[in-house]
C-alpha positions in Angstrom: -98.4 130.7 -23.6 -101.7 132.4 -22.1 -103.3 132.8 -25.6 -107.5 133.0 -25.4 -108.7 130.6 -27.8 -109.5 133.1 -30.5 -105.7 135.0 -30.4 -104.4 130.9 -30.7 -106.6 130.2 -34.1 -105.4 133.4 -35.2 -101.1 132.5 -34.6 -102.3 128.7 -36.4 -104.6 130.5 -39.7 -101.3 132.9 -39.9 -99.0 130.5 -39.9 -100.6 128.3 -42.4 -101.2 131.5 -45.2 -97.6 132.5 -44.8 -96.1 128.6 -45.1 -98.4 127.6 -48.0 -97.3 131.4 -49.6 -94.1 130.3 -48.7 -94.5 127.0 -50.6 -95.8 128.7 -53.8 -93.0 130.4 -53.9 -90.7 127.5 -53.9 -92.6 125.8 -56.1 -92.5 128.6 -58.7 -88.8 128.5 -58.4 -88.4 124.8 -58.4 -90.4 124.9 -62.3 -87.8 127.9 -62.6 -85.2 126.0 -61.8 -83.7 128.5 -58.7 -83.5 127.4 -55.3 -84.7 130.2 -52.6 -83.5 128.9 -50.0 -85.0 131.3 -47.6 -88.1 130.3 -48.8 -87.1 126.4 -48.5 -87.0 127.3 -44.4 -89.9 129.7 -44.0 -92.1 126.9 -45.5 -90.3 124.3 -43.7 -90.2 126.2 -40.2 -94.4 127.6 -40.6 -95.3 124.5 -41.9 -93.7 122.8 -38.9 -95.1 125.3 -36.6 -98.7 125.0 -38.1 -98.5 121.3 -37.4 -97.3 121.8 -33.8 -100.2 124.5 -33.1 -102.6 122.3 -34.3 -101.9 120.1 -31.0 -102.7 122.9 -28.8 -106.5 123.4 -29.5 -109.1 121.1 -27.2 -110.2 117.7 -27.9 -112.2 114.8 -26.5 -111.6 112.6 -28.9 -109.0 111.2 -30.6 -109.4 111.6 -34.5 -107.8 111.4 -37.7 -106.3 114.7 -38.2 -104.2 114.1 -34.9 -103.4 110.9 -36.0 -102.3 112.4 -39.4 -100.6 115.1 -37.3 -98.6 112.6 -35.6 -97.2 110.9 -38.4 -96.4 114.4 -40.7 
């Protein structure tokens, strides 16, 4: 991917509004007692994509939130 660094942050903010929308969704259908199951693998797939994009922005150092990254 040849994404400027602004264009990148944009793909990673985008992907985390639509997997946390994603997630209140299943959540309200959980306390309903339905299962979306649609919305069970947006959430799951953007959630996993936000994690993975998170990798591709520059660092020195090593920190917590990779280390976090890692382990999610």
């Amino acid at each position: 991917m040849s994404f400027n660094l602004a264009t990148f942050t944009l793909v990673h903010t985008l992907l985390s509004v639509v997997g946390i929308l994603a997630g209140m969704v299943v959540v309200g259908g959980l306390m309903a007692g339905v299962r979306y199951n649609g919305w069970i693998a947006t959430y799951l797939a953007t959630t996993i994509l936000t994690n993975a994009t998170g990798f591709g922005f520059p660092f020195v150092v090593l920190m917590p939130s990779h280390i976090l990254g890692v382990i999610s």
